[in-house]
OpenMM code with the backbone's topology and positions (N, CA, C; nanometers):
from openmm import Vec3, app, unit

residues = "UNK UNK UNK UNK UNK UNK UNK UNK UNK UNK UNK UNK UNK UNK UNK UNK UNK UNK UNK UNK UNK UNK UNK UNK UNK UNK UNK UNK UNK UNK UNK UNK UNK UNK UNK UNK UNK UNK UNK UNK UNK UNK UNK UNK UNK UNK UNK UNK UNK UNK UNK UNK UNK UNK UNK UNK UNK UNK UNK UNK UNK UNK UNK UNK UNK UNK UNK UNK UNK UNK UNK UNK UNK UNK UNK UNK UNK UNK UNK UNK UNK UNK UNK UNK UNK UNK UNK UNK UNK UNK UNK UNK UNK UNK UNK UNK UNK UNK UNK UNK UNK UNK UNK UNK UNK UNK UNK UNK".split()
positions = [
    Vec3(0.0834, -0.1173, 0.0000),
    Vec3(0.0000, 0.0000, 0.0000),
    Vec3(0.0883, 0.1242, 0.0000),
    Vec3(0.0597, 0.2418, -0.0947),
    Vec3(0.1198, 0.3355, -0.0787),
    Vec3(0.0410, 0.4480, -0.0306),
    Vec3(0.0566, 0.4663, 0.0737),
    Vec3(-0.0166, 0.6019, 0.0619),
    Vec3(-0.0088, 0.7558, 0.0275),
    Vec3(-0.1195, 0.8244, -0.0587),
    Vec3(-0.1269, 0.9374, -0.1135),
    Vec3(-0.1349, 1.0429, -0.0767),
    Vec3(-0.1173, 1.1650, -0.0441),
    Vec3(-0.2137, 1.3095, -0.0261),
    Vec3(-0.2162, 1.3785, -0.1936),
    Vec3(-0.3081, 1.3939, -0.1478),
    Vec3(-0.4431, 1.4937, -0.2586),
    Vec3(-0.3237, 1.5742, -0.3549),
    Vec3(-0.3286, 1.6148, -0.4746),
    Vec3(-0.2408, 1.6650, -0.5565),
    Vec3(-0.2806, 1.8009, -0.5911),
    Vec3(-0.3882, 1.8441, -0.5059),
    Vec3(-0.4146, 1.9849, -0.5462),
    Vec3(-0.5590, 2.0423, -0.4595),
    Vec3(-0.5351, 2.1271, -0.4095),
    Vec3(-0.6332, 2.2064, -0.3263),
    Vec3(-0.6880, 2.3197, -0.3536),
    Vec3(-0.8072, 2.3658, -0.3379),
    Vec3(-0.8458, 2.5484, -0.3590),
    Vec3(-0.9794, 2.5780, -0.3222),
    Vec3(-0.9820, 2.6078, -0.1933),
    Vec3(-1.0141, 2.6552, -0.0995),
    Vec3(-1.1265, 2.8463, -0.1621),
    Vec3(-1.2525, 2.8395, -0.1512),
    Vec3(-1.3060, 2.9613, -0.2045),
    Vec3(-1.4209, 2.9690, -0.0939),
    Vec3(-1.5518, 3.1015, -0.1011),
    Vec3(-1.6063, 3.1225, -0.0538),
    Vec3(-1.7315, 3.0002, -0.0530),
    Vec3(-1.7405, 2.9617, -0.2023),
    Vec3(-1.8267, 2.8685, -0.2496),
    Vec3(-1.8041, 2.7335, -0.2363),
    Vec3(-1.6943, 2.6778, -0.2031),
    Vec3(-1.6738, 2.5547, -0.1513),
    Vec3(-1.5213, 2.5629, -0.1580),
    Vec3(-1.4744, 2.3999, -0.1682),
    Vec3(-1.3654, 2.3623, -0.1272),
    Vec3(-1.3421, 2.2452, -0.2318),
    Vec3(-1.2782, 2.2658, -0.3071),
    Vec3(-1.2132, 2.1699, -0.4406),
    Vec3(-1.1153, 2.0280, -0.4006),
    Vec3(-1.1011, 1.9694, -0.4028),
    Vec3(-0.9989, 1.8447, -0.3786),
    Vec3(-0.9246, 1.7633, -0.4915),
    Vec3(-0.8878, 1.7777, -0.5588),
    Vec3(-0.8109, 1.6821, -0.6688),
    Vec3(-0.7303, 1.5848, -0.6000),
    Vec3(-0.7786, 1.4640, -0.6023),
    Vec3(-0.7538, 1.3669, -0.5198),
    Vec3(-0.6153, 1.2877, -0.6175),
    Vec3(-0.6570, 1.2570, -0.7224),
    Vec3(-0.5313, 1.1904, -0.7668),
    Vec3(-0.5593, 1.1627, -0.9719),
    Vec3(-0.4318, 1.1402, -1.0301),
    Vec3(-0.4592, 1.1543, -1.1781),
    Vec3(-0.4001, 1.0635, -1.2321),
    Vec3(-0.4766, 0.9775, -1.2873),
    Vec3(-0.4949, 0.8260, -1.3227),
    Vec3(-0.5704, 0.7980, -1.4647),
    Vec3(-0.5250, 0.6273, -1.4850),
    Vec3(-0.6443, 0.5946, -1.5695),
    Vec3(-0.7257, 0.5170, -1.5052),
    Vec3(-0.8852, 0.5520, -1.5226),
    Vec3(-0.9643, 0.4964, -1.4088),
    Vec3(-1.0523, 0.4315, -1.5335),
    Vec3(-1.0387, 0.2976, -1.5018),
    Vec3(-1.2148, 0.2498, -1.6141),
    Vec3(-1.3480, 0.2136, -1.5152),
    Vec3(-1.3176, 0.2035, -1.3547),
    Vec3(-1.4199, 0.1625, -1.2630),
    Vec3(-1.4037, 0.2640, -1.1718),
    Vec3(-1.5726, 0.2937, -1.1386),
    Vec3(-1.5679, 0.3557, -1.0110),
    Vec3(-1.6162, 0.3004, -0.9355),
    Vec3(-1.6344, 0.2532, -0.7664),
    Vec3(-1.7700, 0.1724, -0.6761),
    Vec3(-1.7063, 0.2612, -0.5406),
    Vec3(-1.8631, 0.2488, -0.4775),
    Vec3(-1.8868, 0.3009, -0.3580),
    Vec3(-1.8627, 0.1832, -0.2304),
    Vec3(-1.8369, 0.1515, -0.1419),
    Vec3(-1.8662, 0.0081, -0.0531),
    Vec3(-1.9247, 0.0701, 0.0412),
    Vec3(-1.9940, 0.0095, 0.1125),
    Vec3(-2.0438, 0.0613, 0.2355),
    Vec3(-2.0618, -0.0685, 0.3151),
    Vec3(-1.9497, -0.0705, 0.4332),
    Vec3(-1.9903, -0.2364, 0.5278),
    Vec3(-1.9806, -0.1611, 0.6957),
    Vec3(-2.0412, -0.2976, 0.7517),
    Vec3(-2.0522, -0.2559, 0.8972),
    Vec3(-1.9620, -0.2753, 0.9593),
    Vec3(-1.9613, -0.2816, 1.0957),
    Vec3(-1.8593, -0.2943, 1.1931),
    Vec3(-1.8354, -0.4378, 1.1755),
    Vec3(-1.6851, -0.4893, 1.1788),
    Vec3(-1.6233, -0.6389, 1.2145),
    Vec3(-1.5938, -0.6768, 1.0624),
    Vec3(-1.6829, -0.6477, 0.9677),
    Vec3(-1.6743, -0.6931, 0.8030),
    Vec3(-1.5008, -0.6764, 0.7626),
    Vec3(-1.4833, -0.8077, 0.7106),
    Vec3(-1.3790, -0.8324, 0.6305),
    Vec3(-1.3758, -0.8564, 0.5008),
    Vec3(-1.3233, -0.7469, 0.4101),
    Vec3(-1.2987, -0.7381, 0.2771),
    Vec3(-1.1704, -0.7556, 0.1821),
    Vec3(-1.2124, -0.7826, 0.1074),
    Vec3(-1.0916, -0.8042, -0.0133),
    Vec3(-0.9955, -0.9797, 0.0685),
    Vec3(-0.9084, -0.9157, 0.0913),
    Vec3(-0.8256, -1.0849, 0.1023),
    Vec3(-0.7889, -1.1221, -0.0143),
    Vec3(-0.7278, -1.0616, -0.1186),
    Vec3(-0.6985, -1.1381, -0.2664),
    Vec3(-0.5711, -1.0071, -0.2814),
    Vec3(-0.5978, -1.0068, -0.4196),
    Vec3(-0.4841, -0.9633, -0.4922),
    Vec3(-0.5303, -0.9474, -0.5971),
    Vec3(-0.4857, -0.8332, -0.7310),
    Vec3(-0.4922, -0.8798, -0.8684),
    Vec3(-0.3843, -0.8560, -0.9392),
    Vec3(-0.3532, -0.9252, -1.0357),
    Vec3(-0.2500, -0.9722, -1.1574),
    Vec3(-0.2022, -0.8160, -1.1985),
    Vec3(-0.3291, -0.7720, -1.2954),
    Vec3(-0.2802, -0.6330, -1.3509),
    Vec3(-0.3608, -0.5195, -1.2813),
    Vec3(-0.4732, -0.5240, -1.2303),
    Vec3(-0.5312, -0.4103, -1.1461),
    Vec3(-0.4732, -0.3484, -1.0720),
    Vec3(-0.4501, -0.1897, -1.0898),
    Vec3(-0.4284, -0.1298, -0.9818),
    Vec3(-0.5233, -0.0743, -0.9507),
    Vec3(-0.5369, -0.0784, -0.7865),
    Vec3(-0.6885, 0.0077, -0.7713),
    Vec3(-0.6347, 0.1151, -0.6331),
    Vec3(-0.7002, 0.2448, -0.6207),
    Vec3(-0.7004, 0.3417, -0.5838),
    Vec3(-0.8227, 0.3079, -0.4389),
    Vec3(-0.8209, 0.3628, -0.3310),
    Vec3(-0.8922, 0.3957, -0.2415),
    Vec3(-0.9168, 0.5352, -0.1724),
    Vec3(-1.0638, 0.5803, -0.1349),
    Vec3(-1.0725, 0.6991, -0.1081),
    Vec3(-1.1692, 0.6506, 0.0397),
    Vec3(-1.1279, 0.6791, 0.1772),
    Vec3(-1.2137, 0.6396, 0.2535),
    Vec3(-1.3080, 0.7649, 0.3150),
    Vec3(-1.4391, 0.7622, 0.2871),
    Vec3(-1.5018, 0.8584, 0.3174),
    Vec3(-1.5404, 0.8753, 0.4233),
    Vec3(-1.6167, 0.7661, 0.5347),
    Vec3(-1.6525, 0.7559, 0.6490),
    Vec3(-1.5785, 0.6216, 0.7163),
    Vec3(-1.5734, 0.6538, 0.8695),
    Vec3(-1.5283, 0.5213, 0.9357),
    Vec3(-1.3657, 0.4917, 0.9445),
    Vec3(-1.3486, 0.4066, 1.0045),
    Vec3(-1.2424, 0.3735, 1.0083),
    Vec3(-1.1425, 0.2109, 1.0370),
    Vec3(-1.0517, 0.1527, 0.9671),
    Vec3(-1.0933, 0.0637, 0.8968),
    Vec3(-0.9354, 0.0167, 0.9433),
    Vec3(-0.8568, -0.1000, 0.9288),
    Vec3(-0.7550, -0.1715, 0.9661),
    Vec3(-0.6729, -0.2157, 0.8060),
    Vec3(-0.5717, -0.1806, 0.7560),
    Vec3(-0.5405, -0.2713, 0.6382),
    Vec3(-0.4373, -0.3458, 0.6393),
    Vec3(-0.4821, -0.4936, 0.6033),
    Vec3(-0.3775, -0.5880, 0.6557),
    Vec3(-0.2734, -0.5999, 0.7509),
    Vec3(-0.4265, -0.5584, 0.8785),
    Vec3(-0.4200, -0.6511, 1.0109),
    Vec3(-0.2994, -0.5168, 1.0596),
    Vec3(-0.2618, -0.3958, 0.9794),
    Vec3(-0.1403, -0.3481, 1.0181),
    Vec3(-0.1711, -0.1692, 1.0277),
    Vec3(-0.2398, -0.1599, 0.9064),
    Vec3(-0.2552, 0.0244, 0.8562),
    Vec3(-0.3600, 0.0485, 0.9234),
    Vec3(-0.3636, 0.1715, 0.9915),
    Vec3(-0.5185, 0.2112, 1.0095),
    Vec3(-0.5268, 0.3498, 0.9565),
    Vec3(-0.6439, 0.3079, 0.9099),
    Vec3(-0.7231, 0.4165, 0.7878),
    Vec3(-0.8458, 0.4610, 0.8286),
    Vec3(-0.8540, 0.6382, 0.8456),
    Vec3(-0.9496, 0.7145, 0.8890),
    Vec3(-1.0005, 0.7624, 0.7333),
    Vec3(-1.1539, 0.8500, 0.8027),
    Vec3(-1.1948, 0.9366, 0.7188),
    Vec3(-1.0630, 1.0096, 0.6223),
    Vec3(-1.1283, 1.0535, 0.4922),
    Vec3(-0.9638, 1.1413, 0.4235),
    Vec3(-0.8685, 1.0622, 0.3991),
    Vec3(-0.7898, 0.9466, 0.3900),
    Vec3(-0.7189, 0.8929, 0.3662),
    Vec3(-0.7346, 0.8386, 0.2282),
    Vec3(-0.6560, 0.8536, 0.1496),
    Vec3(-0.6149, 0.7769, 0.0102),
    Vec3(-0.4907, 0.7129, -0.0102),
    Vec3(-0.4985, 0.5811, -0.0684),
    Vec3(-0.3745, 0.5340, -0.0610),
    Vec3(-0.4092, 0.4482, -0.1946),
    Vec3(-0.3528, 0.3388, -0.2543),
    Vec3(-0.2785, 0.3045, -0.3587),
    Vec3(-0.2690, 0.1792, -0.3310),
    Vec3(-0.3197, 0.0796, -0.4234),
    Vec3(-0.2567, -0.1483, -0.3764),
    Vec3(-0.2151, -0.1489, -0.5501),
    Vec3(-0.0913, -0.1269, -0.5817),
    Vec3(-0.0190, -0.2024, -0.7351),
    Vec3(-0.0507, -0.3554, -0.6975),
    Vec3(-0.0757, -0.3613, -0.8224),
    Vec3(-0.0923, -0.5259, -0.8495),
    Vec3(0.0015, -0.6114, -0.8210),
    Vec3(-0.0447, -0.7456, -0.7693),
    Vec3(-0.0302, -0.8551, -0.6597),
    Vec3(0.0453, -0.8312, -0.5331),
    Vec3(-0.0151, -0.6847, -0.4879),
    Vec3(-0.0071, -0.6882, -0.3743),
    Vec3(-0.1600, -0.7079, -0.2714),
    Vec3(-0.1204, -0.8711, -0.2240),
    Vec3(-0.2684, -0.8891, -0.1019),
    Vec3(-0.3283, -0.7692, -0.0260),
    Vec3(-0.4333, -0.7476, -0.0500),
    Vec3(-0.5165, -0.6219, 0.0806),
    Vec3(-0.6289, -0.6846, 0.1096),
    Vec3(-0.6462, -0.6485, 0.2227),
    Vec3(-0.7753, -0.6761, 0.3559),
    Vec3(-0.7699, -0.5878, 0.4284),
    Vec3(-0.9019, -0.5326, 0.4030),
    Vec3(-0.9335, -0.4190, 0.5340),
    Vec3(-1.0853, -0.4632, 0.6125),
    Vec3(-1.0180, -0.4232, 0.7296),
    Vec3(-1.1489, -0.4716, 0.8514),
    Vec3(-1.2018, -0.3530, 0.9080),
    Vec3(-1.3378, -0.3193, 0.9091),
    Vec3(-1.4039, -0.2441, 0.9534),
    Vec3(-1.3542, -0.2565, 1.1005),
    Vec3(-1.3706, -0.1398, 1.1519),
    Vec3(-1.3380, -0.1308, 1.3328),
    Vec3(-1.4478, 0.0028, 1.3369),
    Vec3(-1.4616, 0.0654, 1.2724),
    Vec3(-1.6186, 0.1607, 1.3068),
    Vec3(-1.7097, 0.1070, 1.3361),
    Vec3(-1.8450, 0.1576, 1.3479),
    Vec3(-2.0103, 0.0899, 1.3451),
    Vec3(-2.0319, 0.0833, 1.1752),
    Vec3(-1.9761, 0.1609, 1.0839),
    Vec3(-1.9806, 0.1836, 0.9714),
    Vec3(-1.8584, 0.1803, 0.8718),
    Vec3(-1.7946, 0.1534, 0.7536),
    Vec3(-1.7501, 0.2635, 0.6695),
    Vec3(-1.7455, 0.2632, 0.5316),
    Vec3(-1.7139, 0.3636, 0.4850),
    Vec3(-1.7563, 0.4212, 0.3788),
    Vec3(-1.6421, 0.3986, 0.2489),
    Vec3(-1.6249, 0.3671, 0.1416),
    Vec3(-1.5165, 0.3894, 0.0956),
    Vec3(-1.5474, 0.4070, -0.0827),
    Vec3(-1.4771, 0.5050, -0.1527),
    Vec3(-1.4759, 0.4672, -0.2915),
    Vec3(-1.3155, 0.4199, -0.3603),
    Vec3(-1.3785, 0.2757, -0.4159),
    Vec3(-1.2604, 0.2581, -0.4949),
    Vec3(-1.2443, 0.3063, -0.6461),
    Vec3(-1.1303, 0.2921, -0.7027),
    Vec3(-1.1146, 0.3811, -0.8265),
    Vec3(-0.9906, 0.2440, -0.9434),
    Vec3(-1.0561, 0.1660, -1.0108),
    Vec3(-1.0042, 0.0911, -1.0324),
    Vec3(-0.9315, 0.1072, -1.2077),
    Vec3(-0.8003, 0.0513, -1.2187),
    Vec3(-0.7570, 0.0547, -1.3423),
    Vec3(-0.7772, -0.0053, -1.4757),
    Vec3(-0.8649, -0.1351, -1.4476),
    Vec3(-0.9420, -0.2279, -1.5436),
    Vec3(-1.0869, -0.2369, -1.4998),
    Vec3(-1.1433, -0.2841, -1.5621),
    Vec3(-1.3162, -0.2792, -1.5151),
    Vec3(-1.3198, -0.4242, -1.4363),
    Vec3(-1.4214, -0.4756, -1.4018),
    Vec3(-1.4122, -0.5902, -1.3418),
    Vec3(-1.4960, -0.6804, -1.4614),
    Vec3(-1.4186, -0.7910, -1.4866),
    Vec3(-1.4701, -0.8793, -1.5654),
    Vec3(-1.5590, -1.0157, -1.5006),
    Vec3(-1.6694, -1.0065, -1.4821),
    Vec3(-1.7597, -1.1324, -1.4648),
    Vec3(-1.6861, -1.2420, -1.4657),
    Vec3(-1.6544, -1.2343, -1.6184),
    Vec3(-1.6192, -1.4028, -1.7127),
    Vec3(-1.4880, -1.4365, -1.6813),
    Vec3(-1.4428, -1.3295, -1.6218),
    Vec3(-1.2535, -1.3413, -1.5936),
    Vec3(-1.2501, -1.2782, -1.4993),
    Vec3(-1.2698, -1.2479, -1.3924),
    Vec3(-1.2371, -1.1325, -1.2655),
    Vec3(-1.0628, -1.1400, -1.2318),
    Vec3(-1.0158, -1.0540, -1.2434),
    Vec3(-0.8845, -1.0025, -1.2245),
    Vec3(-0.8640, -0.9855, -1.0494),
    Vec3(-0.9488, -1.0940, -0.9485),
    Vec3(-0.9164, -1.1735, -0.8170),
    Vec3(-0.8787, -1.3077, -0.7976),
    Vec3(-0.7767, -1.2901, -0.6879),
    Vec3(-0.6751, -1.4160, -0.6681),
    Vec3(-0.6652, -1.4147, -0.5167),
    Vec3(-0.6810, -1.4987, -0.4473),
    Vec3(-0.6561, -1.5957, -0.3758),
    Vec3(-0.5123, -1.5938, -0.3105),
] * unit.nanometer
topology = app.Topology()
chain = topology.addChain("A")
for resn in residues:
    res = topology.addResidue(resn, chain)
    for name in ("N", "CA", "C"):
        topology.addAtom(name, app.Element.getBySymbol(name[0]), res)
């Protein structure tokens, strides 16, 4: 896991801008799990996928802990698992291949 900060900020009367990161993205998904839920546990071949955690706060592989605001980075075949430790959390991933049904680019 690498982790990121935001590549650009700007701050106005009317809101608050974030440019989180600049990629090729073909997937976007939202997750939303409860407290204790264990996710991912795999790896993929060529996927790199991006994380943006919006709410909650979350454990990654048993080692990182990840709050609200945090973005970080899993290059391919590197294993991730993150465990909910909130009542909630929130996360969008931002993936580099789409997910294939007939072939899913997850491993074990």
């Amino acid at each position: 896991m690498k982790r990121l900060v935001p590549e650009y900020s700007d701050k106005e009367s009317r809101r608050i801008l974030t440019q989180l990161f600049t990629a090729r993205v073909e997937q976007v998904n939202v997750t939303e799990a409860p407290h204790g839920a264990i996710l991912g546990n795999h790896f993929h071949k060529s996927t790199k996928e991006y994380f943006y955690v919006i709410r909650g706060s979350m454990k990654y592989n048993n080692k990182e802990m990840l709050k609200k605001g945090d973005l970080f980075m899993v290059e391919p075949h590197e294993r991730h698992t993150l465990k909910v430790l909130s009542d909630k959390a929130t996360f969008i991933t931002f993936l580099s291949e789409p997910y294939n049904v007939d072939s899913p680019d997850l491993h074990k």
